[in-house]
C-alpha positions as CSV (number, residue, x, y, z in Angstrom):
1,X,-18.0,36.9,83.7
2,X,-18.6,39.4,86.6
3,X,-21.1,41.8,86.5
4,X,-18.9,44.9,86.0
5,X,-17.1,42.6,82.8
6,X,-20.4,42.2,81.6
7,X,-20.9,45.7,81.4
8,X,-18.1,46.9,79.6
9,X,-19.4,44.6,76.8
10,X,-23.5,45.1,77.3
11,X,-23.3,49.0,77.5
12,X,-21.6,49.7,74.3
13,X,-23.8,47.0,72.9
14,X,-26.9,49.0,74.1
15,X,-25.5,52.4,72.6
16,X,-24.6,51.1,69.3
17,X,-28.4,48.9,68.9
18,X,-30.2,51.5,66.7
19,X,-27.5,51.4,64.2
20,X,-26.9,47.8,64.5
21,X,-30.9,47.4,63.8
22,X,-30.6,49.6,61.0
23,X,-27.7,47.4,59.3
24,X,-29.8,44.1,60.2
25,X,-32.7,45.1,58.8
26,X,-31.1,46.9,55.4
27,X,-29.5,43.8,54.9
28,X,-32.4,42.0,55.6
29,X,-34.7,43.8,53.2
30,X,-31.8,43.3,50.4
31,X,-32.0,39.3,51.0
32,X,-35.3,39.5,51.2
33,X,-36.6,41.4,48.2
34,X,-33.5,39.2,46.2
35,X,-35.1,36.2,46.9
36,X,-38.5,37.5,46.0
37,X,-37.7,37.9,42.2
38,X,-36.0,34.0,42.3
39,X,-39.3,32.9,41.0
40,X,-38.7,35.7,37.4
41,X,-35.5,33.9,37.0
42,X,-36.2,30.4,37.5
43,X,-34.7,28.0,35.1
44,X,-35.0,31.0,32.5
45,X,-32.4,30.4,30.1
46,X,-32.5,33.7,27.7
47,X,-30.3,35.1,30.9
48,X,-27.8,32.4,30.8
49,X,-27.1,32.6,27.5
50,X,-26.7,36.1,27.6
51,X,-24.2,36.1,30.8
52,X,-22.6,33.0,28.8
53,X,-21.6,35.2,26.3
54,X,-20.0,37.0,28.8
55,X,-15.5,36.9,28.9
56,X,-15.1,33.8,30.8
57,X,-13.1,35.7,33.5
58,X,-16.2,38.6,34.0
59,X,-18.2,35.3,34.7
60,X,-16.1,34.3,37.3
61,X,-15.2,37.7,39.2
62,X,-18.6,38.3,39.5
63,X,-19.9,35.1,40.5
64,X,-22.6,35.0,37.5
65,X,-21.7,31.4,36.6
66,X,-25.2,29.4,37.1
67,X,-27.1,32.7,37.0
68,X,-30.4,29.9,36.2
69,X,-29.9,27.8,39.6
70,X,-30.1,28.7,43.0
71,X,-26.5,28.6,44.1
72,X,-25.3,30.7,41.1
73,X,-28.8,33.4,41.5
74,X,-27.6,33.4,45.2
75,X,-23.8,33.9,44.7
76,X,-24.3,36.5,41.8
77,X,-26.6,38.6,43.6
78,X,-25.7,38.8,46.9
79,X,-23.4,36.5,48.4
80,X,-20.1,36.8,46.6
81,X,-19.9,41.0,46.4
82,X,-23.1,42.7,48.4
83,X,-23.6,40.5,52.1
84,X,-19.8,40.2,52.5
85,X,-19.3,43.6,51.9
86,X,-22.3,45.0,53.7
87,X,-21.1,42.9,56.8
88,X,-17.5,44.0,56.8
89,X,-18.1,47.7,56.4
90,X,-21.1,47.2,59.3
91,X,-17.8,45.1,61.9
92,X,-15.8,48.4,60.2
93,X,-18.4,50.7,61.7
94,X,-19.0,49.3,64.9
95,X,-15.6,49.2,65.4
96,X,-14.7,52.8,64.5
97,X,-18.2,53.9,66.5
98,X,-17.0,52.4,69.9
99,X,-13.6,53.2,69.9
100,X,-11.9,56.0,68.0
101,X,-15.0,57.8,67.4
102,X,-15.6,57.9,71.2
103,X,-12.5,58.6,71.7
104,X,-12.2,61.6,69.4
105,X,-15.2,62.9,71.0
106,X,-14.3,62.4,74.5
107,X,-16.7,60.4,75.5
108,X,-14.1,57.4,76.1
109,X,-12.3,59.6,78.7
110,X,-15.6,58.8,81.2
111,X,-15.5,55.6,80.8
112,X,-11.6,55.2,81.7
113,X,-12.7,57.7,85.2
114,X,-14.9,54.7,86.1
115,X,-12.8,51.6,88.4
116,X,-11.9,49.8,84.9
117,X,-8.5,49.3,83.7
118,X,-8.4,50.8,80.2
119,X,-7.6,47.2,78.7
120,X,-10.9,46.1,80.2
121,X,-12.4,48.9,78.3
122,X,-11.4,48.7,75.0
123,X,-11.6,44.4,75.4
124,X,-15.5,45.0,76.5
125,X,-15.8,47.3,72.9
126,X,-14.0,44.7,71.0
127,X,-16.2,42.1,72.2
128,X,-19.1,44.1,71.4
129,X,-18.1,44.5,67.4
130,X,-17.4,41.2,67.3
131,X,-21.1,39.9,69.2
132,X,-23.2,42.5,66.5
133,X,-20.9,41.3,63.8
134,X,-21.8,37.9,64.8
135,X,-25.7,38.7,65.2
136,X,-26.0,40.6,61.7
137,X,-24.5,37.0,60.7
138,X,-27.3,35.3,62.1
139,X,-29.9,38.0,61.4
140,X,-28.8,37.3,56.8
141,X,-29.3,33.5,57.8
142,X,-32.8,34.1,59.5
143,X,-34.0,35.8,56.7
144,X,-32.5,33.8,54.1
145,X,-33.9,31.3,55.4
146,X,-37.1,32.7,56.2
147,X,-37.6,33.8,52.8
148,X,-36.5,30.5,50.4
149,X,-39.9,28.9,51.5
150,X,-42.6,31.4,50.3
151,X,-40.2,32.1,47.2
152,X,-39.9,28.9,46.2
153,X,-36.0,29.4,46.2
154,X,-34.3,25.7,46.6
155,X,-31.1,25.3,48.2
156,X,-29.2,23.0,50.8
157,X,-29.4,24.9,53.9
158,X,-25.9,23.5,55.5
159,X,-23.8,25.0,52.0
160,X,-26.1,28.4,52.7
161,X,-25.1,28.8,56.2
162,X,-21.0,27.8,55.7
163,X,-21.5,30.6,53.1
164,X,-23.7,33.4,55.1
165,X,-20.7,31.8,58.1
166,X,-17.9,32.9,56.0
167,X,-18.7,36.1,55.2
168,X,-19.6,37.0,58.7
169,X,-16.1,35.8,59.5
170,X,-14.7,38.0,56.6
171,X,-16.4,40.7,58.2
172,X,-15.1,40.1,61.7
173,X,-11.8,40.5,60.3
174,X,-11.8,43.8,58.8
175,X,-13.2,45.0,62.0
176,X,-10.8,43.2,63.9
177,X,-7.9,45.1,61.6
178,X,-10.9,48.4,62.4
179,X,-9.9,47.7,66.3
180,X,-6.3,47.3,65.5
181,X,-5.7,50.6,63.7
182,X,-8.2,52.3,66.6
183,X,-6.2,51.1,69.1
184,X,-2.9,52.8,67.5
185,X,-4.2,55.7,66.1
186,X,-7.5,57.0,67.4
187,X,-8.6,59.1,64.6
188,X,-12.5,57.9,62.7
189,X,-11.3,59.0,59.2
190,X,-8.3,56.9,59.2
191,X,-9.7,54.0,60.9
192,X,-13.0,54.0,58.3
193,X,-10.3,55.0,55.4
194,X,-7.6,51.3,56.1
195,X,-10.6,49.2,57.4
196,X,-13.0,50.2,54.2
197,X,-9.8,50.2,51.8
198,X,-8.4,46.6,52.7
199,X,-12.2,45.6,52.1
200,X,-12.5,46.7,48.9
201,X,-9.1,46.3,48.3
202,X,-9.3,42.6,48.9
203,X,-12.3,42.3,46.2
204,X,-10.4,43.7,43.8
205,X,-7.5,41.3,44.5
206,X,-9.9,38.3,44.5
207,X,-11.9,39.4,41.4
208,X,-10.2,40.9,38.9
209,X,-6.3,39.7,39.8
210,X,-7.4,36.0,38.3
211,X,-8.2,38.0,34.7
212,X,-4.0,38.5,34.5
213,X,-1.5,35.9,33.9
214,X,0.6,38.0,36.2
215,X,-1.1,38.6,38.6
216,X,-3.4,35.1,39.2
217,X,-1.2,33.9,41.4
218,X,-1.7,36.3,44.2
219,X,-5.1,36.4,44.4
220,X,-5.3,33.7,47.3
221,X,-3.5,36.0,49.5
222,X,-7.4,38.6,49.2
223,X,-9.4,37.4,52.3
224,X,-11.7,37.5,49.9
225,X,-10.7,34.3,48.4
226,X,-10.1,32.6,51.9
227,X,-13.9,32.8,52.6
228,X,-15.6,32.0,49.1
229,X,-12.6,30.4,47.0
230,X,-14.4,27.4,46.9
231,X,-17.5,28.3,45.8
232,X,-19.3,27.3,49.4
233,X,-22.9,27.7,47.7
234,X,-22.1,24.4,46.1
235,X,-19.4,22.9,47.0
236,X,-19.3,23.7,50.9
237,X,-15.7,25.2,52.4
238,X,-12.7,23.2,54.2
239,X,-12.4,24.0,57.7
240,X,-9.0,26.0,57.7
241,X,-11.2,28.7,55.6
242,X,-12.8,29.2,58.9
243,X,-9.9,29.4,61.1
244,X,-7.7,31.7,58.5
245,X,-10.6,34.1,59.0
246,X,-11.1,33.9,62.4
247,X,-7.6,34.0,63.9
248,X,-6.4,37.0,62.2
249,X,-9.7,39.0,63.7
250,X,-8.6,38.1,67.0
251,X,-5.3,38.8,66.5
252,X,-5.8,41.8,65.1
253,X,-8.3,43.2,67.8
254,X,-5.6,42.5,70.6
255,X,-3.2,44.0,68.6
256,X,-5.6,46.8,69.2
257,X,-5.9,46.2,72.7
258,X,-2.4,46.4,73.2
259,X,-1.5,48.9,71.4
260,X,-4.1,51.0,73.0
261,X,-3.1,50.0,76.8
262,X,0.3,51.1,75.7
263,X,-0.5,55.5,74.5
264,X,-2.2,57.7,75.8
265,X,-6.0,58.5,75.4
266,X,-6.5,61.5,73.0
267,X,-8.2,64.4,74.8
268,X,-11.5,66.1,73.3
């Protein structure tokens, strides 16, 4: 990668750190401060049998099954609703941030004056939302990690990093489909209002749609249920999980590309 390519990518990276430290170290703090209160809940079994008590399907849609054990403490509290949807509507930010924000402002019209082609531009933004995406990834596993020691919290580290994985991935994708929807309309309450609404949206499918008869059998097409159907906290994910995710957020953010390369720029 040439030094100007580099650039395009580093540069909107550098503008965008503050915020991305803010997300990393919210998140962070959340894991963190989680983890501390494992050692209250530790084979306690009073909880249990009150969550048992619970409508099977609540159980399930929240991911309360196992509240007692790692895995299930884990899952319940933060990694089958908070860290994938922290992640996703940080990629949702970034995206909106570097492109239609910037663009709505005007401050994308001096980057396009500069020798760059306008796909370069908007590729360089895109591949900055997906490398914080990725690094806020990382950043949950560090302190996951970091924190099961001194906490006493027990768990197989390879199962905790396919799951802290897949909702990273989830979260590239929604700002992948952020990127797409920049690139074709650049307006910051629309792009926050599909990207956030397909997040929760997705939830909801995966969550509650398994309560109904009806409706169970469409809640494997929720992302939601691509990235933690399996229960990866115990039982570790298939690899196509990883690619369903993954694909579609590139996809999606050359859609954008395209799409963008293809109108023209919105004035201030």
């Amino acid at each position: 990668m040439s030094g100007r390519a580099l650039a395009l990518v580093l540069d909107p990276m550098r503008a965008t750190r503050r915020g991305a430290l803010a997300w990393a170290l919210s998140i962070g703090a959340l894991v963190v401060v989680t983890v501390a209160f494992w050692p209250a809940f530790e084979g306690t079994t009073n909880l249990g049998d009150l969550i048992d008590q619970l409508p099977p399907g609540i159980i399930e849609a929240f991911g309360l099954q196992g509240f007692g054990t790692p895995a299930g403490y884990l899952r319940g509290n933060l990694y089958d609703v908070l860290v994938p949807l922290l992640l996703g509507w940080a990629s949702i930010a970034f995206a909106n941030g570097l492109t239609a924000a910037e663009e709505d402002a005007g401050r994308l019209e001096v980057v396009l004056a500069q020798p760059v082609s306008r796909g370069a531009a908007f590729a360089g933004r895109a591949l900055a939302v997906l490398a914080w995406t990725a690094l806020l990834t990382v950043s949950v596993a560090a302190f996951q990690l970091l924190s099961d020691v001194p906490f006493g919290l027990e768990i197989a580290a390879d199962r905790l990093l396919v799951t802290v994985v897949l909702c990273g991935l989830l979260g590239a994708l929604h700002g992948g489909l952020a990127l797409a929807v920049a690139g074709l309309m650049p307006r910051p309450p629309v792009v926050l209002g599909i990207g956030l609404g397909v997040l929760i949206g997705g939830f909801v499918v995966a969550a509650l749609f398994p309560l109904s008869d009806q409706l169970r059998p469409w809640a494997g097409l929720s992302p939601w249920d691509w990235a933690l159907g399996s229960d990866p906290l115990l039982n570790g994910a298939e690899p196509w999980r990883f690619a369903a995710l993954g694909i579609p957020a590139a996809a999606l953010a050359i859609v954008g590309l395209v799409a963008f390369t293809r109108r023209d720029v919105r004035a201030a």
